[in-house]
C-alpha positions as CSV (number, residue, x, y, z in Angstrom):
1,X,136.1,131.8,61.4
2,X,133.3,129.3,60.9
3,X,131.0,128.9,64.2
4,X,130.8,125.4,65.1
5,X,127.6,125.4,66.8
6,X,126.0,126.9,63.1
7,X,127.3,123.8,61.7
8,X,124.1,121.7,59.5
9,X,123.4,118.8,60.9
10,X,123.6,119.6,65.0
11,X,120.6,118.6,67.1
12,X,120.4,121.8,69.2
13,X,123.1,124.7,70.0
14,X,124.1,126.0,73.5
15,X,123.1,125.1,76.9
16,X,119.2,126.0,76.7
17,X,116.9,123.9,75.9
18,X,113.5,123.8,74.6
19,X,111.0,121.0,73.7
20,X,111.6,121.0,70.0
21,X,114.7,120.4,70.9
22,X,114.6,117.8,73.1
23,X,112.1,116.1,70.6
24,X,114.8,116.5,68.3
25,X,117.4,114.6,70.5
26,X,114.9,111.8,71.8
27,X,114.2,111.0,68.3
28,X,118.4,110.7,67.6
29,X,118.8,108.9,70.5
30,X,116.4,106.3,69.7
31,X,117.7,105.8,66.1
32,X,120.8,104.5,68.0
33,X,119.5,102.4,70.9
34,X,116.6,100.7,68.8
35,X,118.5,100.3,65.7
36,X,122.4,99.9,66.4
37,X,122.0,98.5,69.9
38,X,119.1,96.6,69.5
39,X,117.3,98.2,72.9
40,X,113.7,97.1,73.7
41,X,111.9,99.4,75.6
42,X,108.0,100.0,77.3
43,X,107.1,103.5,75.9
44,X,108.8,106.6,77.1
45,X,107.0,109.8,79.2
46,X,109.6,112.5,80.3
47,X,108.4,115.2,82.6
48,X,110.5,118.5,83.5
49,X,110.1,119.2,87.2
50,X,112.0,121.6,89.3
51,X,114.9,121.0,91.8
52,X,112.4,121.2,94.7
53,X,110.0,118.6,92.4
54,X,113.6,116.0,92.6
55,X,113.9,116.5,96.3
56,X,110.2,115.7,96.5
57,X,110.9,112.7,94.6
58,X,114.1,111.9,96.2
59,X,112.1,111.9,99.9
60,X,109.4,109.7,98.6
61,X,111.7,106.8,97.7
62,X,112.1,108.3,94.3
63,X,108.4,108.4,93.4
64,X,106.6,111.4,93.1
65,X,103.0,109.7,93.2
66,X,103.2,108.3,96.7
67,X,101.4,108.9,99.8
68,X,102.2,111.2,102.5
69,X,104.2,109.9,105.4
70,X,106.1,112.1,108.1
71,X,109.2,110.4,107.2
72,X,109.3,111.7,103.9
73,X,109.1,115.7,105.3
74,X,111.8,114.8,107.3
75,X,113.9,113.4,104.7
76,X,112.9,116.1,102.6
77,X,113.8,118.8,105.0
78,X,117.8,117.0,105.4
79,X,117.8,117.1,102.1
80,X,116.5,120.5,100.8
81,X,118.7,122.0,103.9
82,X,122.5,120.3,102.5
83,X,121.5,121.0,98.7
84,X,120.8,124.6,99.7
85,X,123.9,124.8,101.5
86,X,125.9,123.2,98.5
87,X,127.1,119.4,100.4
88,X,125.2,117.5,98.0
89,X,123.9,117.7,94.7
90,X,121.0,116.2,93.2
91,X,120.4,113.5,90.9
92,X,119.8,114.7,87.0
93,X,116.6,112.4,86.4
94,X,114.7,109.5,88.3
95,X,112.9,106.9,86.3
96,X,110.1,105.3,87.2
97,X,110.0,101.5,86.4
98,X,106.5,101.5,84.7
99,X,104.6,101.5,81.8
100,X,104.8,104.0,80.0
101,X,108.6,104.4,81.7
102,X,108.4,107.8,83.3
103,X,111.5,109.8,83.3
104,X,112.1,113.2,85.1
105,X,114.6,115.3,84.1
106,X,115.4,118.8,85.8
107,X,114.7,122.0,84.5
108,X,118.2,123.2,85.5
109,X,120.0,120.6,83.3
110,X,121.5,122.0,80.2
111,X,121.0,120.8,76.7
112,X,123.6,118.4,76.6
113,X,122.2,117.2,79.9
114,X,119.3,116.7,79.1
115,X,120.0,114.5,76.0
116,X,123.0,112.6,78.9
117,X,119.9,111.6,80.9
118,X,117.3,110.9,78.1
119,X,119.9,108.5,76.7
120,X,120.4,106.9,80.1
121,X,117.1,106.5,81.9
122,X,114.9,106.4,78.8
123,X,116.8,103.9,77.2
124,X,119.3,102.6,79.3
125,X,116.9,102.1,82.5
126,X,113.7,101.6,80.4
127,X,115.1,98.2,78.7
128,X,116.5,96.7,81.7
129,X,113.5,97.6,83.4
130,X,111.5,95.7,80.5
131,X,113.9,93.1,79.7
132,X,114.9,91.9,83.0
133,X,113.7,88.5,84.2
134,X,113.3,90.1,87.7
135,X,111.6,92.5,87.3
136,X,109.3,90.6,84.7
137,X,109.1,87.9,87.4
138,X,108.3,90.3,90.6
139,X,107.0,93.8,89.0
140,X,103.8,95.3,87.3
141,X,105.0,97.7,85.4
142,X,101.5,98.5,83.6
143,X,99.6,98.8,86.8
144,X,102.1,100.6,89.2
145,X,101.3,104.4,88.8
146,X,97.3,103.2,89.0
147,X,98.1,101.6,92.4
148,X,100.0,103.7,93.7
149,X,97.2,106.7,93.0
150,X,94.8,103.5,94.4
151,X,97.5,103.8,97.5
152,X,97.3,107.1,97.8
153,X,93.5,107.9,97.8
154,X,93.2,105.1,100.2
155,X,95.3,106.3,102.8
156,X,93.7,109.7,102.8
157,X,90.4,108.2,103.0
158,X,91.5,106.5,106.0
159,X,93.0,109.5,107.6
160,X,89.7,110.9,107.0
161,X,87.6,108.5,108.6
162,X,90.2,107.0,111.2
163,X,92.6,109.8,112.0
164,X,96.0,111.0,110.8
165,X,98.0,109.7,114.2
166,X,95.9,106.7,114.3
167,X,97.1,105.8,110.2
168,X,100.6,107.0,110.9
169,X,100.9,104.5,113.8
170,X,100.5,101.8,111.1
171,X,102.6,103.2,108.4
172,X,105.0,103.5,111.0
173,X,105.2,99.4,111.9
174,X,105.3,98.7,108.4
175,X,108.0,100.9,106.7
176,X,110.2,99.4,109.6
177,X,109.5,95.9,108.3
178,X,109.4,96.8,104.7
179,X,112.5,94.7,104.1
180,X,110.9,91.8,105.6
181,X,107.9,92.7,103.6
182,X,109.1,90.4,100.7
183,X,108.5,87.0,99.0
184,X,112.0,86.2,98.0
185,X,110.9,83.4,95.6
186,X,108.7,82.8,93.4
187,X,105.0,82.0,94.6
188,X,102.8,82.9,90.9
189,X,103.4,85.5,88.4
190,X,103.7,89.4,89.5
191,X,100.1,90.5,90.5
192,X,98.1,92.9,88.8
193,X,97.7,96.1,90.4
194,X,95.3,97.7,88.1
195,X,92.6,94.6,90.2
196,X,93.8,95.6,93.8
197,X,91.5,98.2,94.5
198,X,88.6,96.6,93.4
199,X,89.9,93.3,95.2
200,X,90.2,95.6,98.5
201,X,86.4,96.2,98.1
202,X,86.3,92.2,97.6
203,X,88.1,91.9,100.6
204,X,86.1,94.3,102.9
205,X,82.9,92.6,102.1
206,X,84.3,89.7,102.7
207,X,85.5,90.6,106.2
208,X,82.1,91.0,107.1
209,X,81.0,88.0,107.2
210,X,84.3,85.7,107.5
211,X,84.9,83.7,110.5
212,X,88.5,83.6,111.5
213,X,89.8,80.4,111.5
214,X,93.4,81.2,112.9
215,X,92.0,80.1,116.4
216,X,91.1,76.8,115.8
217,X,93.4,75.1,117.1
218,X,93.4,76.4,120.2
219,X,92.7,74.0,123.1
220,X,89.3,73.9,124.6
221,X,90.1,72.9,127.5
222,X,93.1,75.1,130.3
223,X,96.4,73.2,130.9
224,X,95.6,70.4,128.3
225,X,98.7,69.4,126.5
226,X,98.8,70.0,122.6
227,X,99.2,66.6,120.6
228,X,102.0,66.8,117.8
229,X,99.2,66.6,114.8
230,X,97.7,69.8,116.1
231,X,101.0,71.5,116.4
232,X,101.7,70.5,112.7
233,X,97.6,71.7,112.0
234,X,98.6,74.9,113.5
235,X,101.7,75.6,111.6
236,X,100.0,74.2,108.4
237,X,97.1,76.7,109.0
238,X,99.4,79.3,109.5
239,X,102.0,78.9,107.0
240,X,104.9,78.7,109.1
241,X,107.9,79.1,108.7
242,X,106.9,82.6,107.1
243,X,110.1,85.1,106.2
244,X,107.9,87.5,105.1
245,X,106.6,88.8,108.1
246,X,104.5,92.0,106.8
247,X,102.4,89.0,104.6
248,X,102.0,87.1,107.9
249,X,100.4,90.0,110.4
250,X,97.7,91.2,107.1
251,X,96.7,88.1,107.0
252,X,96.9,86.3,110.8
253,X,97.3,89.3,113.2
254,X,94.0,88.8,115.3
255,X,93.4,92.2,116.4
256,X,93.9,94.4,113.1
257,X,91.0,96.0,111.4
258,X,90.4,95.4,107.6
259,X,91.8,99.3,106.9
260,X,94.8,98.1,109.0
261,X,95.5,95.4,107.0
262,X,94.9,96.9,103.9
263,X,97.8,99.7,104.9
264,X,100.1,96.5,105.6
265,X,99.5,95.1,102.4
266,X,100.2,98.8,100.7
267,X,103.3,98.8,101.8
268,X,104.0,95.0,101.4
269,X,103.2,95.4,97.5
270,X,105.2,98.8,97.2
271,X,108.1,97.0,98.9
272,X,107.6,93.9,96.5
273,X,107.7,96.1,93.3
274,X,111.4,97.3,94.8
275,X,112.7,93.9,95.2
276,X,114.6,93.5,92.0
277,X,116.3,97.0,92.0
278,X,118.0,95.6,95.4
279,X,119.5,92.8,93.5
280,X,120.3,94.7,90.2
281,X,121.9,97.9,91.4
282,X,124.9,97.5,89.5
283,X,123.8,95.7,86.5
284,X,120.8,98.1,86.3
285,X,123.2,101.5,86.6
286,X,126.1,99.7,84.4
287,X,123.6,99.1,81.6
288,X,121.9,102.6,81.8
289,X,125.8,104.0,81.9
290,X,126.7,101.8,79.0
291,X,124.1,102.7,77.5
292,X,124.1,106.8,77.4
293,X,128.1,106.4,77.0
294,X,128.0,104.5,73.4
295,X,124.7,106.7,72.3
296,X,126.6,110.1,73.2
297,X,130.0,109.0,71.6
298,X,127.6,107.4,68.1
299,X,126.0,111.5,68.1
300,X,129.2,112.9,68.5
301,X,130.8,110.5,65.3
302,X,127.7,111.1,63.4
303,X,127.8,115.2,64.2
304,X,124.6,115.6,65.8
305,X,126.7,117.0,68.7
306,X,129.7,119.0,68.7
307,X,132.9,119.0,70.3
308,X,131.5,121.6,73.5
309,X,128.5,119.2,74.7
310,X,131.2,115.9,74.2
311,X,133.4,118.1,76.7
312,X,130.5,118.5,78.9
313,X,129.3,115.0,78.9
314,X,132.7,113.2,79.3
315,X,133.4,116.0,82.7
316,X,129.9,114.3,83.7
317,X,130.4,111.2,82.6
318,X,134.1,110.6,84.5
319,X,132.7,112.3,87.9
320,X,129.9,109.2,87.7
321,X,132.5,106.4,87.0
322,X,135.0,107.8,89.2
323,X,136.3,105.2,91.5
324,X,138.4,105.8,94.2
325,X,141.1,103.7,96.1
326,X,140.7,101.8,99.0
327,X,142.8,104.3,100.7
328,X,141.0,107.4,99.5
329,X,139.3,109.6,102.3
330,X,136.6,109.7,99.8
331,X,136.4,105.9,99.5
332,X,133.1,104.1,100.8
333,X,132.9,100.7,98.9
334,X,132.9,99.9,95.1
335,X,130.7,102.7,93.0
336,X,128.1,100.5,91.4
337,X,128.3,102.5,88.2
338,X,132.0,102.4,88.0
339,X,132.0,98.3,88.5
340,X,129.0,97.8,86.2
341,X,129.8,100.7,83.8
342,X,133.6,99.1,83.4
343,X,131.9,95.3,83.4
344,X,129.9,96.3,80.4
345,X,132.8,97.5,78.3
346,X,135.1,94.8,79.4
347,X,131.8,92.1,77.9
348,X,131.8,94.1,74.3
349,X,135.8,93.6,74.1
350,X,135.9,90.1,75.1
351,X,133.0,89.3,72.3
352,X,135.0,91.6,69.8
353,X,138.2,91.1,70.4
354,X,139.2,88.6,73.1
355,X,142.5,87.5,74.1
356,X,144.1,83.8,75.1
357,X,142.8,84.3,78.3
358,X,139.5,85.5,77.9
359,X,139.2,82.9,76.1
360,X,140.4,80.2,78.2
361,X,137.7,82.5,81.0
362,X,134.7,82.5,78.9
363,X,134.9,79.8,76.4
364,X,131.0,79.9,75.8
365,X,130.8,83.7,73.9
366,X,134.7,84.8,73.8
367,X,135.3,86.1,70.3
368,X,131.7,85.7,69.5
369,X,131.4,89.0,67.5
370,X,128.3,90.2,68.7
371,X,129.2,92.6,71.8
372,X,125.5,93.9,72.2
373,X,123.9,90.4,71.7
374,X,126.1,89.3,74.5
375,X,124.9,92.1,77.1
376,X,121.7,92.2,76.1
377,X,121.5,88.4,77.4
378,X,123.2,89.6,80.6
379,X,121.2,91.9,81.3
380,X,118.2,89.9,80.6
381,X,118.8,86.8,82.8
382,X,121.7,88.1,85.5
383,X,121.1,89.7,88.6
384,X,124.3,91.6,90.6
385,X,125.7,88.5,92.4
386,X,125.3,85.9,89.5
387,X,126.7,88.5,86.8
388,X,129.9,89.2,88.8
389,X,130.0,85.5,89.3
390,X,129.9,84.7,85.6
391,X,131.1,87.8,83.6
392,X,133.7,89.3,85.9
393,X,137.7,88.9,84.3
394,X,141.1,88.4,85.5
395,X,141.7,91.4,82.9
396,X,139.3,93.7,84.4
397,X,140.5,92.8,88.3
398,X,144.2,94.1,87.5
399,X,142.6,96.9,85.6
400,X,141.1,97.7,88.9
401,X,143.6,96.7,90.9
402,X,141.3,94.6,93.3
403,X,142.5,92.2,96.4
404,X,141.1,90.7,99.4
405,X,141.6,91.1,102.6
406,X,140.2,89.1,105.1
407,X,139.0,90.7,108.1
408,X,138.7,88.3,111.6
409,X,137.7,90.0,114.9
410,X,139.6,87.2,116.5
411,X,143.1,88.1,114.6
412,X,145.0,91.4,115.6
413,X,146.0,92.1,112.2
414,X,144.4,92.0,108.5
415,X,145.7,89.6,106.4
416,X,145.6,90.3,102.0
417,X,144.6,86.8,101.5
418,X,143.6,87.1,97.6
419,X,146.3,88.6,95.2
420,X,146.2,88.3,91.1
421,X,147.3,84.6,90.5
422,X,144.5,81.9,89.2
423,X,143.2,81.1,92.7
424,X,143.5,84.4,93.6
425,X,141.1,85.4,90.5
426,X,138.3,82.6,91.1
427,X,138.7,83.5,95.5
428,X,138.2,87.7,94.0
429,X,135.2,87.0,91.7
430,X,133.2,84.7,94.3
431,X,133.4,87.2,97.5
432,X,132.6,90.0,95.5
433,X,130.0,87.9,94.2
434,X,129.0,87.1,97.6
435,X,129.1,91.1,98.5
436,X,125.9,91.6,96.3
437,X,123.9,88.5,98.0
438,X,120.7,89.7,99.5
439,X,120.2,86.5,101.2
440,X,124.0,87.4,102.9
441,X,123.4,91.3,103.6
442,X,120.3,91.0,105.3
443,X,119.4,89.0,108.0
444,X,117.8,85.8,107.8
445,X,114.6,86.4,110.4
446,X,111.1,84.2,109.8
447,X,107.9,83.8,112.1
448,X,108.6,80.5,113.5
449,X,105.6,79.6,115.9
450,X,102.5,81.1,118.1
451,X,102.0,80.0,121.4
452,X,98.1,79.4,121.1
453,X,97.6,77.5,123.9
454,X,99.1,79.8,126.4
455,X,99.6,83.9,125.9
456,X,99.6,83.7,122.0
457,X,103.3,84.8,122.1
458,X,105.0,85.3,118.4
459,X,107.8,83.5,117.8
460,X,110.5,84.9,115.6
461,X,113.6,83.2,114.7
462,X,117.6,85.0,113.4
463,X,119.4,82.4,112.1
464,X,122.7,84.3,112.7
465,X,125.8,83.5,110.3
466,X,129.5,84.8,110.7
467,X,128.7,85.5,114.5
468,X,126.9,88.4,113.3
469,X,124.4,89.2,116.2
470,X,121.3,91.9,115.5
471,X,122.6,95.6,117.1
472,X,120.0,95.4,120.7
473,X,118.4,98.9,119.9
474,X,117.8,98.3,116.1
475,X,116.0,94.6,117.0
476,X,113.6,96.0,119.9
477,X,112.5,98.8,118.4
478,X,111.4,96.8,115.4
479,X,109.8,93.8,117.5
480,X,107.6,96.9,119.3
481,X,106.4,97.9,115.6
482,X,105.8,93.7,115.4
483,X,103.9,93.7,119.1
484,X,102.0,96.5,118.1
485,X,100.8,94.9,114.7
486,X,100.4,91.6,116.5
487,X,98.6,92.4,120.0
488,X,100.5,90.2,122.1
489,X,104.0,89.2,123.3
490,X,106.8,88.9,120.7
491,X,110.2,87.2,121.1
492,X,112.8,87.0,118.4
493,X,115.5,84.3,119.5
494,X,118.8,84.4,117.5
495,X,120.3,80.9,116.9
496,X,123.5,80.1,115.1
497,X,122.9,78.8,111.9
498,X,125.3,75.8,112.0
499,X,125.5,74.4,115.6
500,X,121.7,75.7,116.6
501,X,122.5,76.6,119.8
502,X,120.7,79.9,121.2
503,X,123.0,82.8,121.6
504,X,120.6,85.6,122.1
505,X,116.8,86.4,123.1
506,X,114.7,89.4,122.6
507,X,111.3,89.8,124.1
508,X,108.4,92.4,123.7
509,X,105.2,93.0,125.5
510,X,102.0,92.8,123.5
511,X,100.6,96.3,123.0
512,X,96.8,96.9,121.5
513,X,98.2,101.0,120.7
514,X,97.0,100.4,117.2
515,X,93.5,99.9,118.8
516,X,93.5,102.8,120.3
């Protein structure tokens, strides 16, 4: 009986891999994504590290080069103790949105894993990464890994010179307001991070021998009343309203040292570069999915890999997609790569072979006969909420058997307010839509005001929608990591976003602990 696995034209045999014959796949694999799917992608660098090397990764927000932080040890020790003890497994690769696209792969995969995971995050990742208008808008994917080695050398100098408490203290304060660290639109093109390190030594000159104009306004004289034009000079000097509140204390926070702000503005770049994987997550994972799925399937036709590794990757494949129902123990929301893996194949059969429906749905590219034409433009101008919005069909909703059910603290019971019907269809696509809103699932907080004349009090401001108040322990011990940075009093007042009126305060003592 013939061996399979001896058959010419296979790209590797068994489970163990090598390098030849991983150059042998890579090569395969981009035969199909360049030339049948049309992929464009920054060039590839794929590094074997060890289990311990993922959980490294996975603690350091999936990036290995980044700077030490006690919160990473202790994410790293949770995470080492349940994969040891076998209640979670490990992610196959991470890939780094750079350029070159870095793309780890563990040591422990097999073969046929290894080529899975090539296919997905080389590829798959590496074009959305490139092609996105996202992340072209908002990332700098050439000068990431040398800022992030800027980053790290920096802080270590610092801990050096300043003391590892005293640079922890700062961290601290801004990983807690790394998701307000953000400009959510668009101020100038994506800055170049291969310049910040010499700009820092710009800047530390500069400091020097700058005066600090943020106090200018401030009335000479005690108890004299502020006239309107120098309350509008004051928030015109201060850029208020500001949302991004890590951008507002590196630049205006009175007390910090340059080193200080420099940390702030770390983190405020680092949280910047991860702004567009918050609003892509499930086109970014349904195009990598896509992706690996039609590659693997096109090796297997063309038999470059036999029946055994097409076993292996479908078992794989199906575990990733799986998707279960709402009454499920193991349900916890809609898996991203099961929506935006199913999305993507639901696109190529509507360009290929619609029906009267789809096209009565998507007029514009129904039928158009060019499947990976069509989600290469999605992927290249959608992000999660407008691609559900525009791309999401009746067909695949009663595939998935979705509904709505609308959920009002002030009824006792749940009502299923959105079945499959035509209203029901268009109600289903825009709240699942409005599920992948960032501007909807986090909270609307900006720096509103600073009491100058009086005890230079900060002024936030939650404009609360859906009655949805701030939990009280969450919002104080974030406005104590905001006192700290700021030196003075802070007060977050929560308003309703409608009516305006106040419905809750929080207030915080000014602290000078970073001084220390």
């Amino acid at each position: 009986m013939l061996n399979q696995l001896s058959e010419p034209g296979l790209l590797y045999e068994g489970a163990d891999w090598d390098y030849d014959k991983i150059k042998r796949v890579y090569d395969a694999i981009e035969t199909v994504a360049r030339g049948e799917m049309g992929l464009d992608i920054y060039p590839n660098q794929i590094e074997v590290i060890t289990s311990e090397q993922m959980l490294d990764a996975y603690s350091s927000i999936g990036m290995p080069l980044m700077y030490k932080h006690w919160s990473f040890g202790k994410h790293f020790a949770r995470d080492e103790m349940l994969y040891r003890k076998g209640l979670r497994g490990l992610a196959y690769e991470i890939v780094i949105n750079s350029s070159p696209c870095i793309s780890y792969v563990m040591e422990e995969n097999s073969m046929t894993m290894q080529t899975l995971v090539i296919a997905h995050a080389a590829f798959g990742h590496n074009h959305f990464f490139k092609n996105n208008n996202l992340f072209r808008q908002w990332t700098d994917a050439k000068g990431i890994l040398d800022y992030l080695e800027f980053a790290k050398n920096y802080i270590s100098r610092c801990e050096d010179r300043y003391g590892q408490s005293a640079v922890e203290r700062v961290l601290d304060a801004a990983h807690a307001l790394m998701s307000h660290g953000v400009h959510r639109y668009p101020r100038k093109t994506a800055p170049d991070l291969r310049e910040e390190e010499q700009r820092e030594r710009e800047r530390q000159a500069y400091q020097e021998k700058m005066y600090n104009d943020l106090w200018r306004t401030v009335p000479t004289k005690p108890g004299r009343p502020e006239a309107s034009t120098a309350v509008a000079e004051r928030k015109a000097l201060l850029g208020l309203p500001e949302e991004n509140i890590l951008y507002f204390l590196e630049k205006k926070a009175p007390r910090l040292k340059p080193w200080q702000r420099e940390l702030l503005r770390i983190v405020r770049h680092i949280s910047q570069y991860f702004y567009p994987q918050k609003q892509t997550k499930l086109m970014n994972e349904g195009c990598a999915t896509y992706t690996h799925y039609y590659i693997m399937n096109r090796l297997h036709q063309k038999g470059q890999i036999n029946e055994g590794a097409m076993l292996e990757f479908l078992h794989s494949h199906t575990a990733v997609v799986f998707q279960p129902e709402f009454d499920d123990p193991r349900y916890s929301g809609i898996n991203p790569y099961a929506l935006g893996f199913a999305m993507m194949q639901d696109i190529a059969r509507i360009a290929s072979d619609p029906t009267l429906e789809d096209r009565e749905w998507f007029p514009d590219w129904a039928g158009n006969g060019d499947p990976m034409g069509t989600l290469r433009d999605a992927w290249a101008n959608f992000r999660d909420e407008s691609f559900v919005l525009q791309f999401l069909s009746p067909a695949l909703m009663r595939k998935l058997r979705l509904f709505q059910v609308r959920n009002d603290a002030t009824e006792p019971e749940l009502v299923v307010e959105n079945i499959h019907n035509e209203r029901g269809y268009r109600s289903l696509r825009k709240a699942l839509a409005r599920s992948y809103d960032i501007a909807r699932l986090e909270p609307d907080i900006q720096i509103v005001d600073v009491d100058l004349a009086g005890d230079r009090k900060l002024l936030l401001q939650h404009r609360v929608t859906n009655r949805i108040l701030l939990d009280e322990s969450d919002a104080r011990a974030v406005l104590r990591h905001i006192a700290n940075l700021w030196g003075y009093e802070v007060a977050l007042i929560e308003v309703d976003a409608t009516s305006e009126a106040v419905l809750k305060e929080h207030t915080v003592a000014g602290s000078s602990v970073l001084l220390g």
